[in-house]
MARZATOR-571165 format. One record per residue (C-alpha): residue in three letters; x negated, y negated, z negated. Coordinates in pm, whole numbers, plus 50000, padded with zeros to 5 digits. Layout:
! MARZATOR-571165
{code->ALA X->X Y->Y Z->Z}
...
! end
This chain:
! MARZATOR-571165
{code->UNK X->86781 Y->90603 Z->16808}
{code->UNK X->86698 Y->90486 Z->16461}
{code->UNK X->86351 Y->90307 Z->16408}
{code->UNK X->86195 Y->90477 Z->16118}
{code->UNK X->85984 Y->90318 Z->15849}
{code->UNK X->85690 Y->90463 Z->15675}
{code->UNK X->85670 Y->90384 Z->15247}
{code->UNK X->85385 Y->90486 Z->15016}
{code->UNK X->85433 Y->90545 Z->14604}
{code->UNK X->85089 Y->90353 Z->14498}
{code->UNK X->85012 Y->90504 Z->14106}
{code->UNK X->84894 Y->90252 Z->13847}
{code->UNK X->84877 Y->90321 Z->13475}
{code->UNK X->84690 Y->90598 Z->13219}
{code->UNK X->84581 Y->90853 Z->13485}
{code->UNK X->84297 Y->90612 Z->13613}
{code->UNK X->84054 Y->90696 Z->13885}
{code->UNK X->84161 Y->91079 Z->13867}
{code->UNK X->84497 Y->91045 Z->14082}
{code->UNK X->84451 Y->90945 Z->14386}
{code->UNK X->84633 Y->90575 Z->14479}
{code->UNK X->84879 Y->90714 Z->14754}
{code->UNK X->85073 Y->91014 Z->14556}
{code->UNK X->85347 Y->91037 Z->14858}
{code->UNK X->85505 Y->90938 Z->15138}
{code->UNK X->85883 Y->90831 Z->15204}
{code->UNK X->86039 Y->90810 Z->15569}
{code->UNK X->86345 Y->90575 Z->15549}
{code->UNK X->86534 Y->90554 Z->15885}
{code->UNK X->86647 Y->90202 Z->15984}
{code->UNK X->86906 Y->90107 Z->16175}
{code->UNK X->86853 Y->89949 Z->16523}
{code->UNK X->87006 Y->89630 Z->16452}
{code->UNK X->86802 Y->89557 Z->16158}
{code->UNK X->86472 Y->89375 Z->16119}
{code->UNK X->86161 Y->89565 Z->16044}
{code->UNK X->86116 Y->89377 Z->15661}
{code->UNK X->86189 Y->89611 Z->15370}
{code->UNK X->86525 Y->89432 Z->15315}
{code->UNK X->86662 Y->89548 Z->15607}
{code->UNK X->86587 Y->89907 Z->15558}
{code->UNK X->86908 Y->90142 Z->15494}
{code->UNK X->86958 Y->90242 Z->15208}
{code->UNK X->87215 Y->90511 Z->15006}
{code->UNK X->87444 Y->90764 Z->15178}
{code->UNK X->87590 Y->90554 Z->15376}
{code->UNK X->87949 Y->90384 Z->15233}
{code->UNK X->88088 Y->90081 Z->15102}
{code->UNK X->87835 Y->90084 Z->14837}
{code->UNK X->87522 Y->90138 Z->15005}
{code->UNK X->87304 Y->89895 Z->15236}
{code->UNK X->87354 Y->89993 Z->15695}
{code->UNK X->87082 Y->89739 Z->15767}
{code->UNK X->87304 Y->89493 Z->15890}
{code->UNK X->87370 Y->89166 Z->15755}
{code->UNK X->87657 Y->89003 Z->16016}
{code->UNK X->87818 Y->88688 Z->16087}
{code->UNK X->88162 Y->88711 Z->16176}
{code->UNK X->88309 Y->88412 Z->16357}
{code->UNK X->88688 Y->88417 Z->16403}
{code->UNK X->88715 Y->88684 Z->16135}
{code->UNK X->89074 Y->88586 Z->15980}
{code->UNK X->89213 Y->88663 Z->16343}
{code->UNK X->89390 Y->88968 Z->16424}
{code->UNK X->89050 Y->89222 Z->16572}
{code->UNK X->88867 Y->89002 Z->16338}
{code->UNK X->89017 Y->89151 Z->15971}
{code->UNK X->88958 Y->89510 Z->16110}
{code->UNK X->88590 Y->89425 Z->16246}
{code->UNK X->88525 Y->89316 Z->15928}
{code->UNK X->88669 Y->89617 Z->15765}
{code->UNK X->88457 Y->89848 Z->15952}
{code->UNK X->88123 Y->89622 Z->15854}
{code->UNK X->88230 Y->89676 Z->15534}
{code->UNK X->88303 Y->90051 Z->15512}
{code->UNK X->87962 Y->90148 Z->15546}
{code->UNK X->87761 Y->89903 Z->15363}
{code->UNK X->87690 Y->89585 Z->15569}
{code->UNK X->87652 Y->89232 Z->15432}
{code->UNK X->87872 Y->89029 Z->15600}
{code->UNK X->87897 Y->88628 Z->15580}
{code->UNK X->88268 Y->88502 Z->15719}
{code->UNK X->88251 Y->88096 Z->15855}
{code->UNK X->88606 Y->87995 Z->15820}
{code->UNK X->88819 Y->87656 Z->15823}
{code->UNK X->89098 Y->87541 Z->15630}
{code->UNK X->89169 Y->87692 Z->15239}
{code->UNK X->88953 Y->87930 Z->15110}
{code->UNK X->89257 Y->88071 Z->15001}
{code->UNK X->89364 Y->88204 Z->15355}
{code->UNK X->89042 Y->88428 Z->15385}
{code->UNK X->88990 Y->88605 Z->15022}
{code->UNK X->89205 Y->88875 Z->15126}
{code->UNK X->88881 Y->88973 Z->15330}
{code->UNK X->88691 Y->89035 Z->15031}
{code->UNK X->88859 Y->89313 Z->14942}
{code->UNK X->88709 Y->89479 Z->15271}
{code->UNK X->88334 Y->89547 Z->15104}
{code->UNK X->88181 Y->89602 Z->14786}
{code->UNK X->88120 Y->89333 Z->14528}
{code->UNK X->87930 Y->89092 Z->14656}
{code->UNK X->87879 Y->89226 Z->15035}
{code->UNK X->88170 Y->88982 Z->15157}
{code->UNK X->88053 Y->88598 Z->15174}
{code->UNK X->88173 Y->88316 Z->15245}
{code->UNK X->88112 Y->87991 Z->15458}
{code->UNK X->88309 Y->87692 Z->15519}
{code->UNK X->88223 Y->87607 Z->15909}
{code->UNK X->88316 Y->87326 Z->16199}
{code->UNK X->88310 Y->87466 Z->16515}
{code->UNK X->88152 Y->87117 Z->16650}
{code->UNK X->87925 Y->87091 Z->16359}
{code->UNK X->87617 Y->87290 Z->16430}
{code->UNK X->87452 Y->87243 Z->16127}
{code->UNK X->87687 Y->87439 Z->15955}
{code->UNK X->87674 Y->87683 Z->16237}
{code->UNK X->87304 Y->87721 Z->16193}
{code->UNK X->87368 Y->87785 Z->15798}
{code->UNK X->87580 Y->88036 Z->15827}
{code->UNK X->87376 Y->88254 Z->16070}
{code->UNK X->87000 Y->88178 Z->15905}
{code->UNK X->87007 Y->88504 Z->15743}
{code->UNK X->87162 Y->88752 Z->15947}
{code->UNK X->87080 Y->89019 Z->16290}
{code->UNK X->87392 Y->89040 Z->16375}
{code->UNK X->87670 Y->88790 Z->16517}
{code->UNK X->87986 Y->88867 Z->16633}
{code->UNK X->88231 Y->88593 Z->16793}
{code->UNK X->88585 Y->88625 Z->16839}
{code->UNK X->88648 Y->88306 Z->16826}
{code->UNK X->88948 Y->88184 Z->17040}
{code->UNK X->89292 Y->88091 Z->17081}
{code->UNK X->89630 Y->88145 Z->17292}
{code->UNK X->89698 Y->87804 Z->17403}
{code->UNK X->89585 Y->87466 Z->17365}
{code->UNK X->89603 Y->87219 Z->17057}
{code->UNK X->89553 Y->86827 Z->16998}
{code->UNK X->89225 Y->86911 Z->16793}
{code->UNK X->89076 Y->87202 Z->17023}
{code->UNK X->89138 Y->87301 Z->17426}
{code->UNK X->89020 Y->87608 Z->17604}
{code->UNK X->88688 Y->87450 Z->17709}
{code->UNK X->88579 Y->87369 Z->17331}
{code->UNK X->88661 Y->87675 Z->17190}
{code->UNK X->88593 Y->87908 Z->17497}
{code->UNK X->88304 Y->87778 Z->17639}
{code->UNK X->88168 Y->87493 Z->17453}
{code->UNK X->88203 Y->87647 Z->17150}
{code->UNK X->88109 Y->88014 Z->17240}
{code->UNK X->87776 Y->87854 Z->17421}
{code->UNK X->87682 Y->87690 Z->17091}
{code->UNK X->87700 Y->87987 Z->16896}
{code->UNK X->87479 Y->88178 Z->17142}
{code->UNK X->87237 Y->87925 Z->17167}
{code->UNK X->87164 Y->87866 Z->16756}
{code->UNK X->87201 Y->88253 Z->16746}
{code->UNK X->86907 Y->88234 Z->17004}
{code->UNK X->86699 Y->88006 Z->16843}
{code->UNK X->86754 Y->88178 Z->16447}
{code->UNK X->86600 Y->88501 Z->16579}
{code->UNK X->86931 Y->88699 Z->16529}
{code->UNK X->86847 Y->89061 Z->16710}
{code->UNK X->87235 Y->89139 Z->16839}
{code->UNK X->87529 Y->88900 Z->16941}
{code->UNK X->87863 Y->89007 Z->17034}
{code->UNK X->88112 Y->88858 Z->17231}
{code->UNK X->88475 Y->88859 Z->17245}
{code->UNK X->88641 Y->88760 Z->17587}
{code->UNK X->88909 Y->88916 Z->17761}
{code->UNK X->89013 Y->89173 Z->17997}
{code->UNK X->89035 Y->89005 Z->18376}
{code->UNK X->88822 Y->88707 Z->18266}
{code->UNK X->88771 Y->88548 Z->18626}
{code->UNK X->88686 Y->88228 Z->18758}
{code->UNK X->88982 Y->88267 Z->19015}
{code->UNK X->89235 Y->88424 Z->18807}
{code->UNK X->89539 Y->88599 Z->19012}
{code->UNK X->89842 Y->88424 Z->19064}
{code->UNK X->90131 Y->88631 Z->18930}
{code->UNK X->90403 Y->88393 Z->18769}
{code->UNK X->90167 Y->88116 Z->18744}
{code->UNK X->90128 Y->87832 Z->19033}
{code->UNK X->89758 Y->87785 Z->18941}
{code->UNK X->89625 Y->88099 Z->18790}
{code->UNK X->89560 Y->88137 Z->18412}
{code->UNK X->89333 Y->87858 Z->18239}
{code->UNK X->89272 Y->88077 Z->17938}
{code->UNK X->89142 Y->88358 Z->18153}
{code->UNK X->88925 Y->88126 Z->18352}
{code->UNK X->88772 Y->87952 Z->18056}
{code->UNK X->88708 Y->88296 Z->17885}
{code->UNK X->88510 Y->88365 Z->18180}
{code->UNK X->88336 Y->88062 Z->18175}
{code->UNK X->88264 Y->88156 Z->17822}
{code->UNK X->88058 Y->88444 Z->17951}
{code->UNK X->87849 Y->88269 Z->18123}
{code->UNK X->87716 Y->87994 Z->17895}
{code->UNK X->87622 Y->88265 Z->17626}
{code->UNK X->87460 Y->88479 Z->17929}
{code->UNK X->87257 Y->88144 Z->17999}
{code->UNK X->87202 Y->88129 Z->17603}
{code->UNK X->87170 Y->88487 Z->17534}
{code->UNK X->87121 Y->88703 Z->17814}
{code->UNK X->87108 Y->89026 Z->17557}
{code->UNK X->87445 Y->88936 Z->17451}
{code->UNK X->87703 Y->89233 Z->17412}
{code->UNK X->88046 Y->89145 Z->17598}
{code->UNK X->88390 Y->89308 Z->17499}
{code->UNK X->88623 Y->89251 Z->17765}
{code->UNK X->88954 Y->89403 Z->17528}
{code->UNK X->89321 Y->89424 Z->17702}
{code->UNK X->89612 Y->89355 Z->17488}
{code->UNK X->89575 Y->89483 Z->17153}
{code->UNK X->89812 Y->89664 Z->16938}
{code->UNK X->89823 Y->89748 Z->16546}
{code->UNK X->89953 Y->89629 Z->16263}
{code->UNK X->90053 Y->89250 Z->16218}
{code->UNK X->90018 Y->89247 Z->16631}
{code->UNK X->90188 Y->88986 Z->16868}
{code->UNK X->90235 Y->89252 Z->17128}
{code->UNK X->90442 Y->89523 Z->17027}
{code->UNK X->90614 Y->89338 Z->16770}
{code->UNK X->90741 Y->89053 Z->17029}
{code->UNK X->90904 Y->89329 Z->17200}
{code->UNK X->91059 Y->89471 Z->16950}
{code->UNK X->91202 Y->89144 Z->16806}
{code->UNK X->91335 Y->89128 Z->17212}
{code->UNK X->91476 Y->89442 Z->17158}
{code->UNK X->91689 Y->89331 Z->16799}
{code->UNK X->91736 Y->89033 Z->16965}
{code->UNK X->91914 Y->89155 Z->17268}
{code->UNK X->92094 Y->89475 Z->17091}
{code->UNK X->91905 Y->89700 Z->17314}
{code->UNK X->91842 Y->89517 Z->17613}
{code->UNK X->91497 Y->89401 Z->17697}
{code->UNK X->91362 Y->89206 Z->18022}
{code->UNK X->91077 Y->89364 Z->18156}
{code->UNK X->90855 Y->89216 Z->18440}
{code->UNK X->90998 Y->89372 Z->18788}
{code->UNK X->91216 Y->89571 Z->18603}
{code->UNK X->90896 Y->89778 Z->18419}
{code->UNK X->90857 Y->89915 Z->18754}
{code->UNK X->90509 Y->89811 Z->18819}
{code->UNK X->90225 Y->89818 Z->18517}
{code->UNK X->90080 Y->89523 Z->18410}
{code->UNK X->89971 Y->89584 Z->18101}
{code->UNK X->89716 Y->89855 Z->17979}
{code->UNK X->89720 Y->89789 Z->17609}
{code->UNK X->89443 Y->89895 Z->17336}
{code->UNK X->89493 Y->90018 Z->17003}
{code->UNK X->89294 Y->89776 Z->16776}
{code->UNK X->89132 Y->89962 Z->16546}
{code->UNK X->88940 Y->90154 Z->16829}
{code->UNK X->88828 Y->89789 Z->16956}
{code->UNK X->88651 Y->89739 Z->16624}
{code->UNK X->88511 Y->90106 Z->16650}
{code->UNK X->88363 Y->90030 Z->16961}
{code->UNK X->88204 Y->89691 Z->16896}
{code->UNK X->88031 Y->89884 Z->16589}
{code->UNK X->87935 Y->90172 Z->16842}
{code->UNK X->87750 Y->89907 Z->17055}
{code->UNK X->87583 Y->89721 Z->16741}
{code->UNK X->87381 Y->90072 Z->16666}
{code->UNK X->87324 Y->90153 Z->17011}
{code->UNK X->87007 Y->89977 Z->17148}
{code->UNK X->87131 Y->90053 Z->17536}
{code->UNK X->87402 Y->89816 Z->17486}
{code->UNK X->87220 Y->89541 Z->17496}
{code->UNK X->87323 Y->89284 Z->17792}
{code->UNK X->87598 Y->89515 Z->17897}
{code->UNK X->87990 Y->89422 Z->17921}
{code->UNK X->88236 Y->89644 Z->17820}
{code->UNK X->88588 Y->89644 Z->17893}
{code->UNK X->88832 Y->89809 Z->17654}
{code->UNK X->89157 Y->89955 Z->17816}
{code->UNK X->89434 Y->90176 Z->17650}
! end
């Protein structure tokens, strides 16, 4: 339910002593994730160029949920600040997703937490997604999944931000089952291990679980089909398609639902596993 905040019109000028000071009363309705100063109060009907209440922080926004998450901030008003590394260049695309001046951004280390702490001083709401498919010289699975995801929680702790997200992954386990692999996957045990240090940090953290996502731009659907060119209509499937694997999700409704549990104040501390 929306908080709702109570403003009175005070009347100063040539009518003197004869009006009364309080002429009226306003009831603006807040949104949950939003503090309780005037600044965070919603204001206008409600798009692109009006004010939800919620000023985000969206880690890992140039990845593939990330640009649509950001997207659906933007739609209906939200300030939203985007850390990012590399060119500046690769993320200005983003802008285009809010109105002028709604879309910020932040150059960020994901080992530097002073510049983690910047980019989160003025926001409610945090969102991380970041992560990665495999392992790199500069960053493994446990700096990014759990070191890194623990870090975040922690300064989002400590900065008084009212809801943080996270991003892990569908059958996040810290004995993942062996199907083709000898010793189960490490991505889906350090995701798990993810959840736990911001659980420890943030124990009213929100946790998306997603499955294999699907959309535009994807590396799901588009691998396939590339198989499928590739091979001139012949495609290996695992045990001949026979048995399901996969329970794919279509991306866009991922972002819906992590908005869905930013307004709704029974989310908090919950997990929440998105399946197609």
């Amino acid at each position: 339910m929306a908080a709702i905040a109570r403003a009175a019109f005070v009347q100063f000028g040539q009518f003197g002593h004869h009006v009364p000071q309080v002429v009226g009363c306003a009831y603006i309705s807040k949104r949950d994730a939003s503090t309780g100063t005037l600044t965070g109060l919603k204001r206008g009907r409600g798009g692109r160029s009006s004010f939800s209440g919620i000023v985000a922080t969206v880690f890992g926004a140039t990845g593939f949920l990330g640009k649509h998450v950001v997207n659906q901030l933007g739609k209906i008003g939200s300030q939203v600040i985007i850390p990012y590394r590399g060119e500046a260049s690769e993320v200005l695309r983003l802008k285009l997703c809010g109105d002028l001046g709604q879309i910020l951004f932040f150059p960020y280390h994901l080992k530097d937490e002073d510049s983690i702490r910047k980019v989160m001083k003025y926001s409610n709401v945090v969102i991380n997604m970041v992560g990665q498919d495999w392992e790199t010289r500069n960053f493994n699975f446990q700096e990014v999944h759990v070191d890194g995801a623990r870090a975040i929680a922690r300064i989002a702790k400590e900065s008084g931000v009212e809801k943080l997200v996270h991003l892990s992954c569908l059958n996040a386990s810290p004995d993942p089952q062996k199907i083709y692999m000898k010793t189960g996957s490490k991505f889906l045990k350090s995701k798990y291990e993810g959840e736990l240090a911001v659980r420890e940090e943030f124990p009213e953290a929100i946790v998306f679980r997603p499955s294999d996502m699907y959309g535009s731009e994807d590396r799901f659907l588009r691998y396939y089909s590339n198989m499928w060119r590739r091979g001139r209509g012949y495609m290996p499937l695992w045990k001949k398609g026979e048995a399901t694997i996969k329970a794919p999700v279509f991306v866009s409704d991922v972002a819906v639902g992590i908005m869905n549990a930013i307004k709704d104040p029974t989310a908090v501390g919950k997990t929440f596993e998105a399946i197609g």
